[in-house]
VOBA-1610 file (N, C-alpha, C; in pm, whole numbers, padded with zeros to 5 digits, always signed):
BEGIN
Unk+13136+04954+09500Unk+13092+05088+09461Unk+12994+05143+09565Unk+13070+05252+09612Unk+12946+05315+09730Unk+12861+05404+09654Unk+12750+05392+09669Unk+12630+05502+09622Unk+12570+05584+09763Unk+12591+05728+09743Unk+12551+05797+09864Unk+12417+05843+09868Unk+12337+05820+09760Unk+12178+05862+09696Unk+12158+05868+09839Unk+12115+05744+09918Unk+12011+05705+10010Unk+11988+05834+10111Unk+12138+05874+10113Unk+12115+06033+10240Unk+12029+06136+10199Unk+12015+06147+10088Unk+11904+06283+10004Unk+11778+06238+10042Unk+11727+06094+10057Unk+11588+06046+10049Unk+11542+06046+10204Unk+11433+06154+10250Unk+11391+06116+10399Unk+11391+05976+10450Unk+11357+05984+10592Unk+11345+05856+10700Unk+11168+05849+10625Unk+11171+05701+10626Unk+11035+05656+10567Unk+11004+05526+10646Unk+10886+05484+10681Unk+10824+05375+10711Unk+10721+05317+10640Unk+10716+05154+10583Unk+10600+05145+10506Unk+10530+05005+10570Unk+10446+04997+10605Unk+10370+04845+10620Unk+10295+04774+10463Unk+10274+04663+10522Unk+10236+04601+10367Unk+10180+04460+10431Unk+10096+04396+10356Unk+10071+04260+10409Unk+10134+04167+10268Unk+10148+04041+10269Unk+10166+03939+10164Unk+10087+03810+10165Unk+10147+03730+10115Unk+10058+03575+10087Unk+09930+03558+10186Unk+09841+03648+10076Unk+09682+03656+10088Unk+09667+03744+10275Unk+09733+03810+10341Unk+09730+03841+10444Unk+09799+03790+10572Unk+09828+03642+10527Unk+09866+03562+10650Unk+10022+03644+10708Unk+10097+03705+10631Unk+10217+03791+10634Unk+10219+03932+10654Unk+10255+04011+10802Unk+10255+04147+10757Unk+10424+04186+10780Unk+10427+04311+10684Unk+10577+04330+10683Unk+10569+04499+10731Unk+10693+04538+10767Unk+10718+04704+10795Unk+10855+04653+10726Unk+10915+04802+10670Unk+11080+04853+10567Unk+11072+04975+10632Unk+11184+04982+10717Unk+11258+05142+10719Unk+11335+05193+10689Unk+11404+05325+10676Unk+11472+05405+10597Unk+11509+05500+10763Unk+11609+05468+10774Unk+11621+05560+10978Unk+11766+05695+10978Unk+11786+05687+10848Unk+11937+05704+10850Unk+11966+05832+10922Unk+11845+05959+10885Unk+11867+06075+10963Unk+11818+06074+11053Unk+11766+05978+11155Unk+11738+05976+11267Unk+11836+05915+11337Unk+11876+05823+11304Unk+12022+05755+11350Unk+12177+05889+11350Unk+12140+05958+11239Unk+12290+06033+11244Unk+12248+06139+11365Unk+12134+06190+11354Unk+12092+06300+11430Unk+12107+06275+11575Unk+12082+06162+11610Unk+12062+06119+11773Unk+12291+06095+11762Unk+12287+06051+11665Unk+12469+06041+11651Unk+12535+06201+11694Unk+12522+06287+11623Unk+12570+06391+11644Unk+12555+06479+11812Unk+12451+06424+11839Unk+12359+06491+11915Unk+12454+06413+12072Unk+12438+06278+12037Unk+12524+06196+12170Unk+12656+06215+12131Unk+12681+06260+12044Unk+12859+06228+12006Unk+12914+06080+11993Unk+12806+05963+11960Unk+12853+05823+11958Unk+12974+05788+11889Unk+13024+05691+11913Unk+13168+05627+11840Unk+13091+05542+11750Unk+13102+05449+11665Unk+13064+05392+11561Unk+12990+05299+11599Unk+13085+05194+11731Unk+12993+05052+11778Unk+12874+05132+11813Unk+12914+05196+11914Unk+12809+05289+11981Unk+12665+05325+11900Unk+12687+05367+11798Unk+12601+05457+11677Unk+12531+05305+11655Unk+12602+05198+11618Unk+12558+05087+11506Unk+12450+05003+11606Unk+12466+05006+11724Unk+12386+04982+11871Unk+12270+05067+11890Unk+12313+05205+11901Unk+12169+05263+11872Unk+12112+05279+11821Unk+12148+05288+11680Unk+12064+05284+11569Unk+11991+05159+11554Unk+12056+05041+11593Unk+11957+04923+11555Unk+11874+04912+11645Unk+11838+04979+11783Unk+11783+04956+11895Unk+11638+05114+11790Unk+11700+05213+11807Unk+11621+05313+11738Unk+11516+05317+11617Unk+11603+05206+11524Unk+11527+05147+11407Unk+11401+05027+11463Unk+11439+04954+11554Unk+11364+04851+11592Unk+11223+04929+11620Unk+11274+05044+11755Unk+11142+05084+11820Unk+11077+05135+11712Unk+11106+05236+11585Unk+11021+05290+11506Unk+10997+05209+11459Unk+10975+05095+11396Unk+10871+04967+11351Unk+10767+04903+11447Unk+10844+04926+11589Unk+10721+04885+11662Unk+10588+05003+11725Unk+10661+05130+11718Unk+10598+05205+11730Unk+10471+05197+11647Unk+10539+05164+11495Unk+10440+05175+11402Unk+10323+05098+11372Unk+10371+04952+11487Unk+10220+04867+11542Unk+10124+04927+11673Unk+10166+05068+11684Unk+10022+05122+11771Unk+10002+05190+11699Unk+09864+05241+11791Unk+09762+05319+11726Unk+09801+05486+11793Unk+09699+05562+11752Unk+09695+05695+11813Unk+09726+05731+11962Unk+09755+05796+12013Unk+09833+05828+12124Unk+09924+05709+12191Unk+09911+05591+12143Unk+09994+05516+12239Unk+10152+05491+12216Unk+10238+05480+12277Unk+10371+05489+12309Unk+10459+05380+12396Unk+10586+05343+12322Unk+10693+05232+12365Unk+10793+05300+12396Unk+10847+05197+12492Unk+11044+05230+12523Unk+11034+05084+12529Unk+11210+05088+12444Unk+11258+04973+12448Unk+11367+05002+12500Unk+11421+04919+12568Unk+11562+04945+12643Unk+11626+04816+12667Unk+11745+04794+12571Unk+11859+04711+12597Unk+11935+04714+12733Unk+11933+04607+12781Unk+12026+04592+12932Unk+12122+04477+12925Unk+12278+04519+12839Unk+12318+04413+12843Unk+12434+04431+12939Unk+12541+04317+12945Unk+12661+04374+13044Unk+12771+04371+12946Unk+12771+04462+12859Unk+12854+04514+12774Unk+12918+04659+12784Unk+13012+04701+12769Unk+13057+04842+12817Unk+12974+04958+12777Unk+12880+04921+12714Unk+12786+05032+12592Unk+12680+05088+12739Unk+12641+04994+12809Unk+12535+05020+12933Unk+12423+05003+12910Unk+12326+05099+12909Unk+12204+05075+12907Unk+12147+05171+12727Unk+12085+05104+12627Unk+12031+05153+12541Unk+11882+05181+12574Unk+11844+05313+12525Unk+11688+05371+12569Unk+11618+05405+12413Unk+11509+05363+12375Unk+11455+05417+12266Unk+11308+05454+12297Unk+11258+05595+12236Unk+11094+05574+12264Unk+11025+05590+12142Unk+10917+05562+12147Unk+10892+05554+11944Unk+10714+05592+11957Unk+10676+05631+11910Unk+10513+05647+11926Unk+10451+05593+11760Unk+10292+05590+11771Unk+10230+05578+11682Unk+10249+05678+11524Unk+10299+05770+11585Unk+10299+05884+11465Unk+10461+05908+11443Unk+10563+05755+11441Unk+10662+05850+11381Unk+10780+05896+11443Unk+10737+05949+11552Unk+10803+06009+11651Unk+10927+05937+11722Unk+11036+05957+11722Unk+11150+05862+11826Unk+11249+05907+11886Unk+11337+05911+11983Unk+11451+05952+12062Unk+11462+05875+12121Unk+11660+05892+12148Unk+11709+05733+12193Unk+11817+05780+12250Unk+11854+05739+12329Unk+12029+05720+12427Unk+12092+05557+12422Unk+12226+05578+12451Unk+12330+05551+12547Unk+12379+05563+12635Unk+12368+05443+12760Unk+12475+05558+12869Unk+12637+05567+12840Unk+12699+05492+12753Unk+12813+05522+12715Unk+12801+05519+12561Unk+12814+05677+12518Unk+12826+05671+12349Unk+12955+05629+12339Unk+13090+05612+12395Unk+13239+05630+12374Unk+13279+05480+12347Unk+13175+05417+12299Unk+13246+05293+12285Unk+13302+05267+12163Unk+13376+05194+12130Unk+13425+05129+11956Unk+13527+05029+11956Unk+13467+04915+11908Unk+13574+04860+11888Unk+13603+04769+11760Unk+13771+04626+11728Unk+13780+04638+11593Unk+13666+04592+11570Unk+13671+04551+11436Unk+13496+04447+11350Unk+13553+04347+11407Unk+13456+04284+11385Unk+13417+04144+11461Unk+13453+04046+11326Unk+13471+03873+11345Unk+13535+03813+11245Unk+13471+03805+11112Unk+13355+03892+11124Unk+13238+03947+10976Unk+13286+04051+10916Unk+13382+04111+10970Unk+13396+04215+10929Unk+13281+04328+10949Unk+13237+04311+11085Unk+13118+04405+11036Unk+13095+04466+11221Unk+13072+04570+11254Unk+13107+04664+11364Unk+13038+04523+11487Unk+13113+04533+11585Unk+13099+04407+11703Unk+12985+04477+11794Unk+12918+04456+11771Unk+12781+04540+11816Unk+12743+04446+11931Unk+12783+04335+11952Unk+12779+04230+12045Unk+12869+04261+12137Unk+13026+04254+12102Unk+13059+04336+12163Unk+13009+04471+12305Unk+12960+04521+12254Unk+12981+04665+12283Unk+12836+04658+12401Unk+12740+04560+12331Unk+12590+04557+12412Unk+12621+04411+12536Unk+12673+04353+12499Unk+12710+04246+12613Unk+12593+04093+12556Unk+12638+03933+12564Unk+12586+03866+12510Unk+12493+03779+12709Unk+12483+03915+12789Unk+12402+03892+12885Unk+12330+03985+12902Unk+12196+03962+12925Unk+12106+04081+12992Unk+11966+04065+12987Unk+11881+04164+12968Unk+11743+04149+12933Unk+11708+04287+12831Unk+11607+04267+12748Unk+11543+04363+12636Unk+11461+04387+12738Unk+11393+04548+12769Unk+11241+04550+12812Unk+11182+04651+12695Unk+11043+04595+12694Unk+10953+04639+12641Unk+10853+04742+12720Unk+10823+04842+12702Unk+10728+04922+12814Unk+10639+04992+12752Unk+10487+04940+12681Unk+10400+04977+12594Unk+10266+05096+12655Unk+10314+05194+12679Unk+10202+05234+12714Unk+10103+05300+12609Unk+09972+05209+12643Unk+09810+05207+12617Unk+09736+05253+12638Unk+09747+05367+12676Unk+09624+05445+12775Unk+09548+05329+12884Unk+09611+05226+12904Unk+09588+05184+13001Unk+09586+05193+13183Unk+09550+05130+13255Unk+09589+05248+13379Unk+09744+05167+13433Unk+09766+05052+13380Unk+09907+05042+13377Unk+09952+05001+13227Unk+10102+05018+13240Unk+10172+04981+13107Unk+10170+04818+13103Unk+10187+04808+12944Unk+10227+04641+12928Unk+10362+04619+12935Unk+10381+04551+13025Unk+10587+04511+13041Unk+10570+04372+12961Unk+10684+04332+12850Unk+10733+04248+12851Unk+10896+04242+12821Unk+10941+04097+12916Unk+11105+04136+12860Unk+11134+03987+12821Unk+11264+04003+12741Unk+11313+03862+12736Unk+11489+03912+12754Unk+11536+03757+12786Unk+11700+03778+12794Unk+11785+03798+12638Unk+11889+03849+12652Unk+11983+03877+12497Unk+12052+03765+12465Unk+12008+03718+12381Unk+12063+03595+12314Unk+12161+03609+12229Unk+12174+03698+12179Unk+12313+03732+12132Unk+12380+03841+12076Unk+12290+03946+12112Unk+12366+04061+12165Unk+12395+04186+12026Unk+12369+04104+11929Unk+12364+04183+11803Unk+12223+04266+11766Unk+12113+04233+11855Unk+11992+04269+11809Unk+11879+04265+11736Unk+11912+04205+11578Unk+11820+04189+11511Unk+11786+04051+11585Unk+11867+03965+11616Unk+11762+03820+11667Unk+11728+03831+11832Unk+11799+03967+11850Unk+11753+03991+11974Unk+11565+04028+11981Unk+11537+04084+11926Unk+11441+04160+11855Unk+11299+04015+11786Unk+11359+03970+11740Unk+11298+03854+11682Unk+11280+03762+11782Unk+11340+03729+11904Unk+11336+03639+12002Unk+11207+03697+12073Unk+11213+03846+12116Unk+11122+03924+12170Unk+11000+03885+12111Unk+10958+03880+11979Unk+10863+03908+11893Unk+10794+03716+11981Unk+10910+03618+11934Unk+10805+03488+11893Unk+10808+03485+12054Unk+10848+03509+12203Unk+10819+03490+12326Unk+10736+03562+12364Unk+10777+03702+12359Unk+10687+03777+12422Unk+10545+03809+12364Unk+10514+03829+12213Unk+10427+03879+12152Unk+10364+03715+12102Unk+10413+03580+12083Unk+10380+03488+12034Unk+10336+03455+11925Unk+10436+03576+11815Unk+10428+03612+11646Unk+10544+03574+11644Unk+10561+03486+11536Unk+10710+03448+11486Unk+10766+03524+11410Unk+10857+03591+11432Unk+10889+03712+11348Unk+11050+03694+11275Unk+11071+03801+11156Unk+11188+03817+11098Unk+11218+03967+11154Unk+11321+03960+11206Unk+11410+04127+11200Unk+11544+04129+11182Unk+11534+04250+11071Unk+11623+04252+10996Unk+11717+04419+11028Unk+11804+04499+11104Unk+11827+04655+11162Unk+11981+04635+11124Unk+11981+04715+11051Unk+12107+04783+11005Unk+12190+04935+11018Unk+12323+04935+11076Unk+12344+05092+11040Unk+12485+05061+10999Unk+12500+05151+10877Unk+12618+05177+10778Unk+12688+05291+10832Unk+12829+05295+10874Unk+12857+05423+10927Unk+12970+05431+10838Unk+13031+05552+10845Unk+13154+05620+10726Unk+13267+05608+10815Unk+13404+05654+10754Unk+13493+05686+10815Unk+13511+05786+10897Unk+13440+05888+10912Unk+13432+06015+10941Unk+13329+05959+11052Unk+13261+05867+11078Unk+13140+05817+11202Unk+13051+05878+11195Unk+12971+05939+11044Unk+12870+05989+11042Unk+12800+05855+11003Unk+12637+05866+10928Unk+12582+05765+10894Unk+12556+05756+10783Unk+12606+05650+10697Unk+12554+05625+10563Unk+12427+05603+10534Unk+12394+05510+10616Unk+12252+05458+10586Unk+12195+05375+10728Unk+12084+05386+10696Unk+12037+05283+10855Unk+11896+05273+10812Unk+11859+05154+10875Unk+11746+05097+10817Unk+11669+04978+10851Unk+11569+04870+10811Unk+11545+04771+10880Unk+11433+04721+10824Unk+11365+04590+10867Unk+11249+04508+10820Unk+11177+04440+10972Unk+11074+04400+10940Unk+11015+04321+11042Unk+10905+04257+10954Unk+10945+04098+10939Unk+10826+04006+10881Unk+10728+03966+10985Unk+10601+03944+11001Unk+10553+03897+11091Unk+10428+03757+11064Unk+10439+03621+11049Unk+10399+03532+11040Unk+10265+03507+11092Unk+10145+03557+11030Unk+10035+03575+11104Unk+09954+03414+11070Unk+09890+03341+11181Unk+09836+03219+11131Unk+09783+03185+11018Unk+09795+03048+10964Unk+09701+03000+10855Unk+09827+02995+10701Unk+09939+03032+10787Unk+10095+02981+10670Unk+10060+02839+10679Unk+10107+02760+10547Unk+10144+02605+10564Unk+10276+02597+10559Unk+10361+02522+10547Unk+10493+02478+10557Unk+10570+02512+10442Unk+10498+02477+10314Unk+10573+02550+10180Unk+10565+02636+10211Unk+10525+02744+10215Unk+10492+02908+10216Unk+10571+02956+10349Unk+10589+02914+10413Unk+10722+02929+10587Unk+10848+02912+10509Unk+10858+02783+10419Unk+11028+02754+10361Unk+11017+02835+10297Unk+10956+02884+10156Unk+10973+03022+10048Unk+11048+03128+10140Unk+10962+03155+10270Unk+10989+03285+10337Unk+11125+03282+10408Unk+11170+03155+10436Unk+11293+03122+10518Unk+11388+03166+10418Unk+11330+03079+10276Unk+11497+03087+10176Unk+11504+03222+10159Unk+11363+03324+10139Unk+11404+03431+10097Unk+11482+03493+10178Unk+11448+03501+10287Unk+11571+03551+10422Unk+11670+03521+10419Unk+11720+03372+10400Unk+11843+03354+10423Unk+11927+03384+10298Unk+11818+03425+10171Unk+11946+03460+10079Unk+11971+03591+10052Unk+11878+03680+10157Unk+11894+03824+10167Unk+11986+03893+10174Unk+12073+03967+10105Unk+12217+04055+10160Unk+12211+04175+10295Unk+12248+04210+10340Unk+12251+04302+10469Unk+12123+04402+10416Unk+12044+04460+10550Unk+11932+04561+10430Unk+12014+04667+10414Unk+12148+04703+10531Unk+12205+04832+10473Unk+12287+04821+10339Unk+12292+04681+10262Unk+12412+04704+10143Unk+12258+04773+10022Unk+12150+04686+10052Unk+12076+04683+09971Unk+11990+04857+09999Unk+11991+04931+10098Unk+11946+05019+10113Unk+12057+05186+10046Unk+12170+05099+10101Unk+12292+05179+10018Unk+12310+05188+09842Unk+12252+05089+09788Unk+12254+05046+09657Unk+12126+05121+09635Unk+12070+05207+09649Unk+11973+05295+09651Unk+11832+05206+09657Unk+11780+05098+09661Unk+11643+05044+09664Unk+11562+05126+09731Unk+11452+05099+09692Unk+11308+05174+09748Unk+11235+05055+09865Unk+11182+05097+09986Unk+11147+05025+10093Unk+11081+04896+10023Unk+10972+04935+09882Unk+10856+04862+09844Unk+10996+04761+09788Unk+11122+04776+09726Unk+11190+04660+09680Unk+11283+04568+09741Unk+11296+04621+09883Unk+11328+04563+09980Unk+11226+04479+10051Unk+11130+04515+10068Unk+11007+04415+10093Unk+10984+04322+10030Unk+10979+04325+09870Unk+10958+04242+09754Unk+11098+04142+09686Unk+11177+04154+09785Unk+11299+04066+09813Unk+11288+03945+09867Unk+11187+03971+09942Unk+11148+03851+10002Unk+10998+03822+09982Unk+10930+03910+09963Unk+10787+03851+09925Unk+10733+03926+09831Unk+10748+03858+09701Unk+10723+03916+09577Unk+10559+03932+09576Unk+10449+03891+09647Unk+10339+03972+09644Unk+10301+04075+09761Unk+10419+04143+09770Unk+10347+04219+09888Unk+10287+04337+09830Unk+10202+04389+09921Unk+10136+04504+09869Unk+10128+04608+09989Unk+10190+04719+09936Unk+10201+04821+10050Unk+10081+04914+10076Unk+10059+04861+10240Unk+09923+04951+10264Unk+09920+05097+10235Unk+10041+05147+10374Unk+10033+05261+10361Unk+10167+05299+10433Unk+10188+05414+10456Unk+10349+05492+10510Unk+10354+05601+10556Unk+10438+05603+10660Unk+10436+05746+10712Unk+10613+05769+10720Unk+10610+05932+10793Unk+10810+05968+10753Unk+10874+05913+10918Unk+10941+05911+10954Unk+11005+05907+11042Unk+11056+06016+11085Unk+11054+06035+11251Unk+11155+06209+11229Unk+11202+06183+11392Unk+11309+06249+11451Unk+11350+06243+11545Unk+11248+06363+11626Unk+11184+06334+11734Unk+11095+06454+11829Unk+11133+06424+11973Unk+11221+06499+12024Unk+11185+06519+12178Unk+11105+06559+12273Unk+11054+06515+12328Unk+10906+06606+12482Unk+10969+06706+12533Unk+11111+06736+12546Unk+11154+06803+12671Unk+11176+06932+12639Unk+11137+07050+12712Unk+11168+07148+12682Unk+11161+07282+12809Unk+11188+07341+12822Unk+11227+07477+12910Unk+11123+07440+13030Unk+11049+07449+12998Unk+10855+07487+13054Unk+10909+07328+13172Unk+10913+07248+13056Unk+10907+07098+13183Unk+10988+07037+13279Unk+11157+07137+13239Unk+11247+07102+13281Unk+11210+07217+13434Unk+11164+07304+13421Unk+11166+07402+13508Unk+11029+07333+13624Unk+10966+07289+13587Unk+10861+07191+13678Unk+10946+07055+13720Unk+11017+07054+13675Unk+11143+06925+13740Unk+11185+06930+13822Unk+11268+07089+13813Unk+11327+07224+13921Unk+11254+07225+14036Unk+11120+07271+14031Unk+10987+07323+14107Unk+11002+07192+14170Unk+10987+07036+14161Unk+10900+06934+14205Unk+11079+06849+14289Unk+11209+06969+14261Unk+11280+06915+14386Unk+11232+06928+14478Unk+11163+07060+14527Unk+11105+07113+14698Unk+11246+07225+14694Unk+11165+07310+14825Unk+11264+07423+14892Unk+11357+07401+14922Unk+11395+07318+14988Unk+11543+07258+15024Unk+11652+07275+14967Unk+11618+07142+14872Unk+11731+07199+14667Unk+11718+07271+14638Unk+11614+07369+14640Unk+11651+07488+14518Unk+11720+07622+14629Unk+11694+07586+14767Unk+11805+07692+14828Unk+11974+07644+14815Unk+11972+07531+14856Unk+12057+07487+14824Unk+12173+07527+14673Unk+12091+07525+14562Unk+12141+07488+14469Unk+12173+07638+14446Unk+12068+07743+14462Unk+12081+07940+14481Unk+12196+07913+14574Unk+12232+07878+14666Unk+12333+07909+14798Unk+12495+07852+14747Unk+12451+07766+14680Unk+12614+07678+14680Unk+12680+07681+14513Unk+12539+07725+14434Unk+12596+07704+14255Unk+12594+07866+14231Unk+12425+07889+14279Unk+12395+08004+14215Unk+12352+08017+14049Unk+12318+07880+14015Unk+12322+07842+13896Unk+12276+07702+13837Unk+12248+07670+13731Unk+12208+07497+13703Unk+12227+07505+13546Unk+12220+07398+13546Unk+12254+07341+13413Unk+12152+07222+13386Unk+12071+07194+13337Unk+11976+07071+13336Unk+12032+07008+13228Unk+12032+06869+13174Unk+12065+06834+13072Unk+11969+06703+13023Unk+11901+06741+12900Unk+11789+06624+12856Unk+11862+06456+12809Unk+11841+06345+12908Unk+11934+06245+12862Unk+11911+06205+12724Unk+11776+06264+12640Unk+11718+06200+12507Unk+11767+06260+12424Unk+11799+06361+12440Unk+11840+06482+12290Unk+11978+06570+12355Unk+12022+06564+12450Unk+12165+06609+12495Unk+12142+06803+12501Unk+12017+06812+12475Unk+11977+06943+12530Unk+12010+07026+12637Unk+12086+07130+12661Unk+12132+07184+12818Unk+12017+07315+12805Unk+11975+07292+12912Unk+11913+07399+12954Unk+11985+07498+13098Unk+11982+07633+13079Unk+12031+07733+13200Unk+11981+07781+13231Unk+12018+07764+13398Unk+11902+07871+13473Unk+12018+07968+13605Unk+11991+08084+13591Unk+12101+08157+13651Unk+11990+08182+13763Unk+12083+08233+13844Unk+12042+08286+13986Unk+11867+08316+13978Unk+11865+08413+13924Unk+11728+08482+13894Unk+11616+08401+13873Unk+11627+08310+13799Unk+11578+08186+13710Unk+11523+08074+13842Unk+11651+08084+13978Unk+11621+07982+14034Unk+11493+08041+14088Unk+11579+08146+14172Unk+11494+08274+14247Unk+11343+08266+14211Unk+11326+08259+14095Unk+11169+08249+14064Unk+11107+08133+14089Unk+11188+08011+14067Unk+11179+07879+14033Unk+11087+07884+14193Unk+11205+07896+14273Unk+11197+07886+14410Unk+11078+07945+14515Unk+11053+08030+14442Unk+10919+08137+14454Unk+10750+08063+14431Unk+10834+07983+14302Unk+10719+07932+14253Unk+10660+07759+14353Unk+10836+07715+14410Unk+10817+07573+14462Unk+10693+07640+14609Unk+10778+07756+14671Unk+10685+07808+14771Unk+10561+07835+14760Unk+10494+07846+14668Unk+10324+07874+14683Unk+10260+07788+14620
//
């Protein structure tokens, strides 16, 4: 029985800690951010089920900074999909690519979209945290297997040296819109003993997909409490798809070719077309447009 509730209910993020603190958890709800960046790239399904779990990831990690600071995560596998881009900030904020949305292929022997497939079971994850630092924090690790959520989790216990659960799902329709999309991240903070690690293991491993359980309409707080029946949710914010790019910056893009290109481009197009790789945005600039542009690279 499909239940379509979940599409009426916004993109939501919630953190929560459990067993006395030593546990912190994030539950997301991504689905109109996933369809939106879908429509927007024109993805095929593998495609969609790839970015979305790459998209869902960064907005949980986003949601471990603070005020102004900002991530890209970017999948590099050698899978036909290419390169996956996500950026996610403290407040919410996310946009994501593919360099090939056109991928799809059958399910995999799970029956469930070959997302391995499509991302390649070689490559590297990078992480690129910027801190208001005067450089960014890089960390990467290699793809272990190409599906993501343990891609994601590998990242967590190497690079960050938190043993983590991740859990990224996307439900897509026949039609390749999005049912649902969504995700978890447990994070194992010191001072667990060994009973309290197995509780947390069985609860995982007897977890159903989070998209069946997110489709079945649950609330983030009962998806959390699936696995750790004392959690207590701090606090939450919405999720929303936001792009940076717009007219003003693309035209300082223009400006910062130099004189050269922009005679060039007046002499031989007479015209441009800019196109934002994050949001599939075209921007136009006709003759006149350059003419000024060009005016402006000169002084």
């Amino acid at each position: 029985m499909e239940q379509h509730n979940s599409n009426t209910q916004p993109d939501r993020l919630i953190r929560g800690i459990a067993m006395g603190g030593k546990v912190r958890a994030f539950a997301i709800r991504s689905t109109h951010l996933v369809e939106e960046l879908r429509r927007r790239h024109d993805t095929w399904p593998t495609a969609t089920a790839a970015m979305g779990r790459t998209l869902t990831a960064a907005a949980m990690m986003g949601a471990m900074l603070k005020g102004e600071e900002k991530l890209t995560l970017q999948v590099k596998g050698n899978g036909p999909i290419g390169q996956i881009v996500a950026d996610a900030n403290a407040k919410g904020e996310v946009r994501g690519y593919v360099d090939n949305p056109h991928v799809h292929f059958p399910s995999n022997a799970m029956g469930k979209l070959d997302v391995a497939g499509a991302v390649g079971t070689e490559g590297f994850i990078y992480v690129i945290k910027d801190l208001g630092l005067k450089d960014p924090y890089r960390g990467s690790v290699p793809i272990v297997s190409g599906e993501l959520g343990e891609d994601f989790t590998y990242y967590f216990a190497t690079s960050e040296q938190t043993p983590s659960a991740v859990g990224v799902g996307v439900l897509v329709d026949t039609d390749n819109s999005v049912i649902v999309a969504g995700g978890f991240i447990i994070q194992l903070l010191p001072g667990l003993n060994d009973a309290e690690i197995d509780q947390l293991e069985k609860g995982l491993g007897s977890l159903p997909p989070v998209t069946s359980l997110l489709n079945e309409g649950l609330e983030l707080e009962e998806l959390l409490g699936r696995v750790l029946p004392d959690v207590e949710v701090m606090d939450g914010m919405d999720i929303v798809f936001n792009c940076s790019c717009s007219r003003e910056r693309v035209e300082q893009t223009l400006v910062s070719l130099g004189e050269h290109e922009l005679v060039q481009l007046i002499e031989e197009d007479g015209q441009a077309e800019v196109v934002c790789h994050f949001c599939n945005e075209k921007y136009q600039f006709d003759r006149q447009d350059l003419e000024r542009i060009l005016a402006e690279a000169r002084n």
